[in-house]
N, CA, C and O atoms as a printed pandas DataFrame, in Angstrom:
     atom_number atom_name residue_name chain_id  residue_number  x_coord  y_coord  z_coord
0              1         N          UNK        A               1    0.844   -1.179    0.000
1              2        CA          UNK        A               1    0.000    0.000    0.000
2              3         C          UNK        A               1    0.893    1.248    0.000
3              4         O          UNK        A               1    1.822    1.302    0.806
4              5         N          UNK        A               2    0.728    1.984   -0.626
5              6        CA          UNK        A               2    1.588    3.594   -0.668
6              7         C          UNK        A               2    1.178    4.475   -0.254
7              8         O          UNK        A               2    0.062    4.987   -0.330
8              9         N          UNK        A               3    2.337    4.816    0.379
9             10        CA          UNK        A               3    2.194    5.742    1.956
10            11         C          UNK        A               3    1.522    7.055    1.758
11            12         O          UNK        A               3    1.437    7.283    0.552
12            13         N          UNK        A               4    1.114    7.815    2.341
13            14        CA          UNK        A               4    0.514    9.307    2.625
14            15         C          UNK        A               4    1.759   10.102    2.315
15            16         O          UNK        A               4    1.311   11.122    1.791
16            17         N          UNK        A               5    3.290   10.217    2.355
17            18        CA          UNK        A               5    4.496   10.626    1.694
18            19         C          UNK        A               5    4.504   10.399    0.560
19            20         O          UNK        A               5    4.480   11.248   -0.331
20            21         N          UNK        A               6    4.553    8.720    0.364
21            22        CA          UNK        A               6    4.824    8.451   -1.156
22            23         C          UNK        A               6    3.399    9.527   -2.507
23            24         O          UNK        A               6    3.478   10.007   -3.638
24            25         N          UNK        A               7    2.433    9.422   -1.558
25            26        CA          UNK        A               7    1.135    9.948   -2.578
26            27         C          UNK        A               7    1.446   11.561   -2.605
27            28         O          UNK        A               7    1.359   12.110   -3.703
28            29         N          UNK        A               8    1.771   12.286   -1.561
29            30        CA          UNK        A               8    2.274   13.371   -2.025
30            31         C          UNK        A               8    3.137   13.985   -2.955
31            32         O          UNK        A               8    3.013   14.835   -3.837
32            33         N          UNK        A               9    4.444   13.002   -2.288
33            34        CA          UNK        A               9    5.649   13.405   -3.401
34            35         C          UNK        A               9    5.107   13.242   -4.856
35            36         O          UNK        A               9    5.340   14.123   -5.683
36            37         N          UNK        A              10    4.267   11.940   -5.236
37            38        CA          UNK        A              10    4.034   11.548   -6.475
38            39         C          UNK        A              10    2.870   12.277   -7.306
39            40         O          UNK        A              10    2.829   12.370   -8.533
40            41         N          UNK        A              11    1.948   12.768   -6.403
41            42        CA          UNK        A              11    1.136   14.340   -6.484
42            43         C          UNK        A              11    1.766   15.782   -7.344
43            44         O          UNK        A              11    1.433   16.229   -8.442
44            45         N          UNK        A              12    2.814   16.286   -6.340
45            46        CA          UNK        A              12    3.253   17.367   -6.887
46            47         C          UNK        A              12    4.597   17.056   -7.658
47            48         O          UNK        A              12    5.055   18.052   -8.218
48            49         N          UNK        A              13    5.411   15.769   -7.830
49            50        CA          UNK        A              13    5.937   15.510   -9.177
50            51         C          UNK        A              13    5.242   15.272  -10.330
51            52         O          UNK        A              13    5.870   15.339  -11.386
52            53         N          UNK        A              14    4.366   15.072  -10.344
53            54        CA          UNK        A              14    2.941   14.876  -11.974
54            55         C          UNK        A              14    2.459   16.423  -11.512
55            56         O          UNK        A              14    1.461   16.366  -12.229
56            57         N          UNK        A              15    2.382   17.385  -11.071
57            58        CA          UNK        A              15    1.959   18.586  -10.948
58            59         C          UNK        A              15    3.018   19.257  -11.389
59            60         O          UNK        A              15    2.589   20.368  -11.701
60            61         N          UNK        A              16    4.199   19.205  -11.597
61            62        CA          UNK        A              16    5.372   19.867  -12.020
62            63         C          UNK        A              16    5.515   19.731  -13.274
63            64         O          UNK        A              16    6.173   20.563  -13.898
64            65         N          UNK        A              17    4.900   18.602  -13.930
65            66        CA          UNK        A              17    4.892   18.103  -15.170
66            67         C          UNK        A              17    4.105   18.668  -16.226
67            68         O          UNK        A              17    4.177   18.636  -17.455
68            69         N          UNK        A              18    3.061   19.381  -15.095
69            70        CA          UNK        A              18    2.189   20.325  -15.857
70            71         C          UNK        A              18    2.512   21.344  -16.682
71            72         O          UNK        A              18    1.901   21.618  -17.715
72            73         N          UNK        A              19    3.473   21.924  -16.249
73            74        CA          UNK        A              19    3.985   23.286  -16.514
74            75         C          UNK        A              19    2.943   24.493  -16.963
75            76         O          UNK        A              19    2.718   25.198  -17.946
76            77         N          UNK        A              20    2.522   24.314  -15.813
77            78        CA          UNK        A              20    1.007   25.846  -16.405
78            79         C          UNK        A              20    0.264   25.520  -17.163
79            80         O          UNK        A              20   -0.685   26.271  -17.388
80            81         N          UNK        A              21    0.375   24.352  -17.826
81            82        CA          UNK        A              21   -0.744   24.673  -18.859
82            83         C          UNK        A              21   -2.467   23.843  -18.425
83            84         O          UNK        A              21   -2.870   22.779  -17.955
84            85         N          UNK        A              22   -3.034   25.143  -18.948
85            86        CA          UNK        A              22   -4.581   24.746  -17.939
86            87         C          UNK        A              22   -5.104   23.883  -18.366
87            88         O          UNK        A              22   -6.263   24.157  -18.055
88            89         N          UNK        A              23   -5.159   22.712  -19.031
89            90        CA          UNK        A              23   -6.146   22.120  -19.901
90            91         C          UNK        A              23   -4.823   20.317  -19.165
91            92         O          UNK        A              23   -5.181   19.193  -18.815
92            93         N          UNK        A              24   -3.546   20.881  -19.238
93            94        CA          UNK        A              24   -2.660   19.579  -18.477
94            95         C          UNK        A              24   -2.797   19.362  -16.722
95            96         O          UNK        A              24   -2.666   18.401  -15.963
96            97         N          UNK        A              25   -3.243   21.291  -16.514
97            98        CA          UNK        A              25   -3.684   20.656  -14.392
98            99         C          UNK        A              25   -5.141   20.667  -14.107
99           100         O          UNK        A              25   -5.623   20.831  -12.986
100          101         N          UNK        A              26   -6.045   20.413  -15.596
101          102        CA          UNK        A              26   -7.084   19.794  -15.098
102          103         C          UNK        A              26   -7.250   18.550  -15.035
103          104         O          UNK        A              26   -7.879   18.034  -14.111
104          105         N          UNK        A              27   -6.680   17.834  -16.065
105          106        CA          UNK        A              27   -6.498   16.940  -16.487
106          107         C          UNK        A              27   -5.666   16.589  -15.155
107          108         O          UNK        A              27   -6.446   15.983  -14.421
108          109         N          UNK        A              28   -4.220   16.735  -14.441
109          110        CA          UNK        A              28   -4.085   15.952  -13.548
110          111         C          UNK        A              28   -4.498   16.235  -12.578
111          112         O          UNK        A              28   -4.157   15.447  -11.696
112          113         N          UNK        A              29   -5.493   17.511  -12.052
113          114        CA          UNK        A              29   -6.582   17.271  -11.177
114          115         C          UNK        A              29   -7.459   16.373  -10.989
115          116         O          UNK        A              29   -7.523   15.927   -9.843
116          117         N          UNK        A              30   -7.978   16.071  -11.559
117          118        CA          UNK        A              30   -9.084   14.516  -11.990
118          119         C          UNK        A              30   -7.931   13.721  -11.714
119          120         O          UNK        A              30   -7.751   13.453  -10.525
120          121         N          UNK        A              31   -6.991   13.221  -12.665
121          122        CA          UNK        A              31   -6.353   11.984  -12.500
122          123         C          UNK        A              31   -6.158   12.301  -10.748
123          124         O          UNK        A              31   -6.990   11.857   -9.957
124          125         N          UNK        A              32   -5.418   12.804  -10.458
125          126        CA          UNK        A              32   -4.985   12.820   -8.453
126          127         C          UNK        A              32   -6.404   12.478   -7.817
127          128         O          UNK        A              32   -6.211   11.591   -6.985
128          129         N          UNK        A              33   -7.422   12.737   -7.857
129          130        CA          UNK        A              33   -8.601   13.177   -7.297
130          131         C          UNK        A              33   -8.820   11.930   -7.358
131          132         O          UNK        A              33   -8.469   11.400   -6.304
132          133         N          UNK        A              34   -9.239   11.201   -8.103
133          134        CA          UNK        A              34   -9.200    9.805   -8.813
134          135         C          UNK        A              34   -8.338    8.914   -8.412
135          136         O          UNK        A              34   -8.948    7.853   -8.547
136          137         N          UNK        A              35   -7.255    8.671   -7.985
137          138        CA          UNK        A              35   -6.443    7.912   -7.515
138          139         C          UNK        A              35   -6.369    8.383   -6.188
139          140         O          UNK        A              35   -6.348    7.436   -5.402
140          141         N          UNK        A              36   -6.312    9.693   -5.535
141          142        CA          UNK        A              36   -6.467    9.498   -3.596
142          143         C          UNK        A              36   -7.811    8.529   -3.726
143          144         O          UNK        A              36   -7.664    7.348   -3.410
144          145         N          UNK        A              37   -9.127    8.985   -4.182
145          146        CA          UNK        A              37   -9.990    8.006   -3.823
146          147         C          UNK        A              37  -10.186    6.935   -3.826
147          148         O          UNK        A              37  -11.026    6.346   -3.145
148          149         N          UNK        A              38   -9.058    6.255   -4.995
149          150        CA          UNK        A              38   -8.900    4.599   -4.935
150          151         C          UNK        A              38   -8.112    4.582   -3.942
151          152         O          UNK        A              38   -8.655    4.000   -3.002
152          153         N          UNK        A              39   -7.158    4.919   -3.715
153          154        CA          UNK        A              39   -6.176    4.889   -2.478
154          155         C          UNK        A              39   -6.597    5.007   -0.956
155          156         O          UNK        A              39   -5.908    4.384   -0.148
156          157         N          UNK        A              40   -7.586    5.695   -0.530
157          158        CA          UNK        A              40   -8.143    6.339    0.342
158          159         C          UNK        A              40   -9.799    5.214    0.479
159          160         O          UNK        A              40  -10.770    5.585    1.138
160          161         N          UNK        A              41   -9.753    3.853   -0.306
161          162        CA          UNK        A              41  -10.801    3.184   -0.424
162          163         C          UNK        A              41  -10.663    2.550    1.226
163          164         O          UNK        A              41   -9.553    2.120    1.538
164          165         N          UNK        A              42  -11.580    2.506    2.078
165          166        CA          UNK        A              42  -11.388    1.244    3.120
166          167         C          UNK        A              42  -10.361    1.673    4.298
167          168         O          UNK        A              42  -10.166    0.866    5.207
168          169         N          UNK        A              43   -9.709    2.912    4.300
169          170        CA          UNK        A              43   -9.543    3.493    5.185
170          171         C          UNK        A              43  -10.258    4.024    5.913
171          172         O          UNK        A              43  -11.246    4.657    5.542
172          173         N          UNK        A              44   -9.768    3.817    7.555
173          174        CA          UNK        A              44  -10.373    4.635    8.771
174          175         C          UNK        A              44  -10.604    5.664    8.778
175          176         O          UNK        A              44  -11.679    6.264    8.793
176          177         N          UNK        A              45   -9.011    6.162    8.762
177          178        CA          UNK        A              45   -8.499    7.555    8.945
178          179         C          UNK        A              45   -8.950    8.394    7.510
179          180         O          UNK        A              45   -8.264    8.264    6.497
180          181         N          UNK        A              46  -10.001    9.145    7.526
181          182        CA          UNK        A              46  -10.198    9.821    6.840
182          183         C          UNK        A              46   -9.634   11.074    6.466
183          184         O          UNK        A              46  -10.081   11.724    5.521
184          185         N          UNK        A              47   -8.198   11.625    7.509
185          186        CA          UNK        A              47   -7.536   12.270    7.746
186          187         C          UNK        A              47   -6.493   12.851    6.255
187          188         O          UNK        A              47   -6.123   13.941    5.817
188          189         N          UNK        A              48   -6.373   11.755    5.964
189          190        CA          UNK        A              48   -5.492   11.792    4.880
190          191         C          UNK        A              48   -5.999   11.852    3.404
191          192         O          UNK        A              48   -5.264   12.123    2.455
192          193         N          UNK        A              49   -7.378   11.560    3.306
193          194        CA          UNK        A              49   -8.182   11.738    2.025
194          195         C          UNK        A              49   -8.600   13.278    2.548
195          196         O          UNK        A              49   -8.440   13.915    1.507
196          197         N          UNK        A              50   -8.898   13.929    3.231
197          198        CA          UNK        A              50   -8.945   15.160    3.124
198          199         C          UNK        A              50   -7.680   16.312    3.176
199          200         O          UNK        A              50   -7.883   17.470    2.810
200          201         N          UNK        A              51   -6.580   15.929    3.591
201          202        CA          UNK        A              51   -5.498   16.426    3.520
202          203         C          UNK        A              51   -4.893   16.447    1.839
203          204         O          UNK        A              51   -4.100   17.252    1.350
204          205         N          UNK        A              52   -5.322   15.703    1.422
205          206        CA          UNK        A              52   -4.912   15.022   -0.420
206          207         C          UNK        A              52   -5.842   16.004   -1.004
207          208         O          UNK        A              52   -5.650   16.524   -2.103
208          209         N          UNK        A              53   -6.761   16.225   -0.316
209          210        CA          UNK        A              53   -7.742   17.285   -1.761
210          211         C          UNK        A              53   -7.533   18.043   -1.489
211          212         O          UNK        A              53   -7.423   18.780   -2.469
212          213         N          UNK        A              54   -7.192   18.938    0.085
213          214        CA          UNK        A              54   -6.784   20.271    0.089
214          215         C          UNK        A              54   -5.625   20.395   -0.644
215          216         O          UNK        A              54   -5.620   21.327   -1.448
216          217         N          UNK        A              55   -4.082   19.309   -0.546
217          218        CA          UNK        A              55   -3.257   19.711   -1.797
218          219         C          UNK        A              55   -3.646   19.971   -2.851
219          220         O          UNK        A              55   -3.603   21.110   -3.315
220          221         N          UNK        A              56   -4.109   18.961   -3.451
221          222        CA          UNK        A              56   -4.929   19.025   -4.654
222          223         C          UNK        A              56   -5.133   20.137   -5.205
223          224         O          UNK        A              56   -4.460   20.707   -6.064
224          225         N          UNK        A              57   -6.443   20.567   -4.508
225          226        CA          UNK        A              57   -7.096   22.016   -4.839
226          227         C          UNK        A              57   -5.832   22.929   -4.677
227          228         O          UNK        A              57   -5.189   23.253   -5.676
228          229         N          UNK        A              58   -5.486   23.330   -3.466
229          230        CA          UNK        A              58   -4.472   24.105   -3.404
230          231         C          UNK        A              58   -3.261   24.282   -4.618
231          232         O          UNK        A              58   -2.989   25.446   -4.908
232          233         N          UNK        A              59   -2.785   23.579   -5.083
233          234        CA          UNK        A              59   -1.800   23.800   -6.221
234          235         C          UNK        A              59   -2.375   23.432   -7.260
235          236         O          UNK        A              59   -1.535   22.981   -8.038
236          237         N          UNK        A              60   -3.774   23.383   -7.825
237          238        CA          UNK        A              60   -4.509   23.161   -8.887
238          239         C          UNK        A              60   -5.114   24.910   -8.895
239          240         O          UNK        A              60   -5.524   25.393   -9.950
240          241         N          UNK        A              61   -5.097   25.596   -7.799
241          242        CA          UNK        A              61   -5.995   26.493   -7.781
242          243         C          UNK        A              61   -5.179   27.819   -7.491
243          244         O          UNK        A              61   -5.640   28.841   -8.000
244          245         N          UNK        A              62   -4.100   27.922   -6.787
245          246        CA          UNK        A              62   -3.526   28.905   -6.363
246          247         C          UNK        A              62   -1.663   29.001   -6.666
247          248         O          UNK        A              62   -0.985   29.987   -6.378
248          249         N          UNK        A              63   -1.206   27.906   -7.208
249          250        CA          UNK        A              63    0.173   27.628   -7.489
250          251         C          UNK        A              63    0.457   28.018   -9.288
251          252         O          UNK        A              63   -0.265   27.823  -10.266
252          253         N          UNK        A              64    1.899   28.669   -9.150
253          254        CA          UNK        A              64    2.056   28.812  -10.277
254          255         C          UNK        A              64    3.563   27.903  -10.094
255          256         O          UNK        A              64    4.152   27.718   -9.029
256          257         N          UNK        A              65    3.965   27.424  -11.418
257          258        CA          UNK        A              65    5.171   26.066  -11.190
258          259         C          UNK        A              65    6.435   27.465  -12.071
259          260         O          UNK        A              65    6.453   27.800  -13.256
260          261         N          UNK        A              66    7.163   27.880  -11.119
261          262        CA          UNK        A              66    8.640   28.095  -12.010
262          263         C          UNK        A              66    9.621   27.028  -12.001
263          264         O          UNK        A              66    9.717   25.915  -11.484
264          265         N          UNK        A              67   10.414   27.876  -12.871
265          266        CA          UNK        A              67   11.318   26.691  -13.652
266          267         C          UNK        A              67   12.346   25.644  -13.010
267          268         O          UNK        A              67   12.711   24.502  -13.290
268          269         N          UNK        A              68   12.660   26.657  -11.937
269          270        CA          UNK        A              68   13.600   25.855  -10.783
270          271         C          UNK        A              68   13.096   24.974  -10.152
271          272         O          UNK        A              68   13.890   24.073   -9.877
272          273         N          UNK        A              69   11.766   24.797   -9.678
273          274        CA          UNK        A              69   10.959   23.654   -9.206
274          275         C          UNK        A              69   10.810   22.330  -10.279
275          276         O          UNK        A              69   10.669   21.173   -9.883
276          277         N          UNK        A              70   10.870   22.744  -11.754
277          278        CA          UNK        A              70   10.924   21.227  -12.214
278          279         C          UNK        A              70   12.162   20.460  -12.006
279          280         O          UNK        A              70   12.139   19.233  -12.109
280          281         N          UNK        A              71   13.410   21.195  -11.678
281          282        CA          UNK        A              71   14.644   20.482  -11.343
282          283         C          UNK        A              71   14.783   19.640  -10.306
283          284         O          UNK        A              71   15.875   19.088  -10.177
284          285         N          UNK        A              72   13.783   19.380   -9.412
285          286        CA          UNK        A              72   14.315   18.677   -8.307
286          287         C          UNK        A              72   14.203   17.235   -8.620
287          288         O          UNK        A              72   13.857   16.512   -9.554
288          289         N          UNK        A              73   14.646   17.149   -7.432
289          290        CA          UNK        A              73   14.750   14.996   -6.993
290          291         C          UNK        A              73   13.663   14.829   -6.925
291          292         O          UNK        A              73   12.884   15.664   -6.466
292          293         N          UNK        A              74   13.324   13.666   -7.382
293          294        CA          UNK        A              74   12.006   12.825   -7.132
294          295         C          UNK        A              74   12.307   12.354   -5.556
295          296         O          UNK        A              74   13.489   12.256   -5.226
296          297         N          UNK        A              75   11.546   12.140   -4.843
297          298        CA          UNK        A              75   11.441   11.711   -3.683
298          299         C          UNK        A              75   12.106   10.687   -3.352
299          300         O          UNK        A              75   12.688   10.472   -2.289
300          301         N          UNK        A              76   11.956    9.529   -5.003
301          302        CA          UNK        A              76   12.037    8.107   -4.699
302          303         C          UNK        A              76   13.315    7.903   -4.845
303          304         O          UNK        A              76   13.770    6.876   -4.342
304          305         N          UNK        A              77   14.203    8.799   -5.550
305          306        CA          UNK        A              77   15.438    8.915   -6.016
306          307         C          UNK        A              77   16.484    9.369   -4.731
307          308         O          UNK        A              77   17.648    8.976   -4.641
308          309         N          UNK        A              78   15.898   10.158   -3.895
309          310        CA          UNK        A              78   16.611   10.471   -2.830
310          311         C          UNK        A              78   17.154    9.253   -1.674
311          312         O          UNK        A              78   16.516    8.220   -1.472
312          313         N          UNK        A              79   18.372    9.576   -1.016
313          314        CA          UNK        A              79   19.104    8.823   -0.776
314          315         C          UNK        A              79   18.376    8.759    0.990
315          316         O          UNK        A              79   17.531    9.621    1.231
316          317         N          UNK        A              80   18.727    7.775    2.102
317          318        CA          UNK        A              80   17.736    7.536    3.056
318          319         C          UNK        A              80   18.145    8.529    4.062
319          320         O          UNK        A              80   17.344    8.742    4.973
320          321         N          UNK        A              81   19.317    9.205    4.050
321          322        CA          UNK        A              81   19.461   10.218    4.743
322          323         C          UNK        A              81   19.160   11.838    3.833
323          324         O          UNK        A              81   19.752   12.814    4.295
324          325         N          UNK        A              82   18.369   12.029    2.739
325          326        CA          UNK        A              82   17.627   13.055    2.351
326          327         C          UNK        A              82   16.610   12.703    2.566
327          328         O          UNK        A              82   15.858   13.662    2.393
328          329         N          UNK        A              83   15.670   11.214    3.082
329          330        CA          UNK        A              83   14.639   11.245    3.011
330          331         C          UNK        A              83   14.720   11.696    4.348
331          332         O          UNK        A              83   14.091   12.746    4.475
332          333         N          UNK        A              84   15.301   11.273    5.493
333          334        CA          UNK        A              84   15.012   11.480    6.544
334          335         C          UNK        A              84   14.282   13.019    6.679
335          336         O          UNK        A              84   13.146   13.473    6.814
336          337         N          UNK        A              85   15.548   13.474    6.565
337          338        CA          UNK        A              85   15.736   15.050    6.120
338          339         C          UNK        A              85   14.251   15.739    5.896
339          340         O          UNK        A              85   13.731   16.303    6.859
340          341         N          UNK        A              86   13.783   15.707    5.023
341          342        CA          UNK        A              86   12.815   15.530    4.248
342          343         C          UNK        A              86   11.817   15.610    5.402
343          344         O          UNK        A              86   11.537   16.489    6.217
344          345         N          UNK        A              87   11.211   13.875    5.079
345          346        CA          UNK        A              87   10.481   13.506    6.079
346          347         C          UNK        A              87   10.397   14.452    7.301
347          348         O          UNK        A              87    9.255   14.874    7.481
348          349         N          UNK        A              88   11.673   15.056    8.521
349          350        CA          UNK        A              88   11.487   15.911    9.556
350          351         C          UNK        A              88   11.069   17.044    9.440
351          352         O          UNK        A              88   10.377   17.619   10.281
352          353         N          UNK        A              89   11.519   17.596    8.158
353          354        CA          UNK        A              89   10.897   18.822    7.817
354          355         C          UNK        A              89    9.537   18.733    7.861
355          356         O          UNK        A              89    8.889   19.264    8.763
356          357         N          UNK        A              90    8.936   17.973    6.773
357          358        CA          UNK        A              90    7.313   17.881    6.217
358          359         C          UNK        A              90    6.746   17.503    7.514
359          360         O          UNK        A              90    5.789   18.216    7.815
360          361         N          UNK        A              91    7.091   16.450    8.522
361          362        CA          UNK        A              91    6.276   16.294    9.747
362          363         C          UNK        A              91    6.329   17.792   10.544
363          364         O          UNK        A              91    5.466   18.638   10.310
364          365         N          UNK        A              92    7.345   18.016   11.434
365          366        CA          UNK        A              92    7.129   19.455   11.396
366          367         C          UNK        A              92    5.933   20.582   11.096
367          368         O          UNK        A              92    5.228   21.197   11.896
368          369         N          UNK        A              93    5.979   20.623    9.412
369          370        CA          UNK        A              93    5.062   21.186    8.849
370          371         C          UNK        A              93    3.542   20.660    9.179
371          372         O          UNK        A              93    2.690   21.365    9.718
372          373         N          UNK        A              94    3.380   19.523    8.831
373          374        CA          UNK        A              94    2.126   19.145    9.272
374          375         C          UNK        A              94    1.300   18.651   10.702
375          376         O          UNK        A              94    0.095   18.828   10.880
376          377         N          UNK        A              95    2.441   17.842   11.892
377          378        CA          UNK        A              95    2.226   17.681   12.419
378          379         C          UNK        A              95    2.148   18.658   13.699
379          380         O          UNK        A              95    1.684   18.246   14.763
């Protein structure tokens, strides 16, 4: 099953892919929207299917992507001491 990290990172890397164009972040609006809810099937914690659409919406609705943001690491590519890294930050942030 793939984690509430893994669905993010893999969220706003296909959101980077967009590059502004409106007709490519509607299109992966639906697709994300569409896959948290298969993902989010038979879970308790409803916590995390609503945390996924506020991203969602949020960088479907209010984000613009510059150019330096398509350069980064994929999440999955990062080494286990950037994930850590990572990981402390984003908990932090959310928790």
């Amino acid at each position: 099953m793939i984690t509430e990290m893994e669905f993010y990172s893999n969220v706003f890397d296909k959101f980077l892919e967009t590059s502004n164009d409106v007709k490519e972040k509607e299109s992966w609006k639906c697709k994300s929207i569409i896959e948290l809810m298969n993902i989010s099937k038979g879970r308790v914690n409803n916590i995390f299917c609503e945390n996924g659409l506020r991203i969602i919406m949020d960088l479907s609705n209010n984000y613009y992507i510059f150019p330096h943001e398509c350069e980064s690491k994929s999440y999955i590519k990062l080494s286990k001491k950037e994930k850590k890294i990572l990981f402390s930050i984003l908990k932090k942030e959310f928790i």
